[in-house]
N, C-alpha and C positions, 0 to 999 in steps of 0.2 A: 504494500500500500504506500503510496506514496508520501501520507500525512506519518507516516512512520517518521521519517527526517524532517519534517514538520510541524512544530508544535505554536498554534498559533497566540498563545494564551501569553506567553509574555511580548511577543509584539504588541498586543492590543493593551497589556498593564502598562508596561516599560518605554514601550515603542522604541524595544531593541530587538534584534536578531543575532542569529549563530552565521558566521558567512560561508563557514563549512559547510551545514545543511545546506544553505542554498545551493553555495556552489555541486552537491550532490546529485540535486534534483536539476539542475542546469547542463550538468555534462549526463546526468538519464534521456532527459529531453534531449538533446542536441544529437546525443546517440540513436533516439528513436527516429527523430526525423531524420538524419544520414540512411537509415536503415528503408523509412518507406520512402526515400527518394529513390536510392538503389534498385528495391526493388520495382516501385513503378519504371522505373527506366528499360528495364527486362521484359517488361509485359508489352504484348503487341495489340493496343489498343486503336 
């Protein structure tokens, strides 16, 4: 799950964040879309 690396409750007290988490969920992301570029690229549409 993705809310696993993010826990929103102290942004919203603090209005701080972890930049680790983020950067987590940022290189997840960045890997999924590489991956369905990839593959739509392969598909003969």
């Amino acid at each position: 799950s993705p809310t696993q690396f993010y826990d929103p409750t102290p942004t919203l007290i603090d209005g701080s964040f972890d930049p680790i988490d983020s950067a987590i969920l940022l290189v997840a992301f960045a890997g999924l879309i590489l991956l369905s570029v990839a593959a739509f690229e392969r598909r003969d549409l």
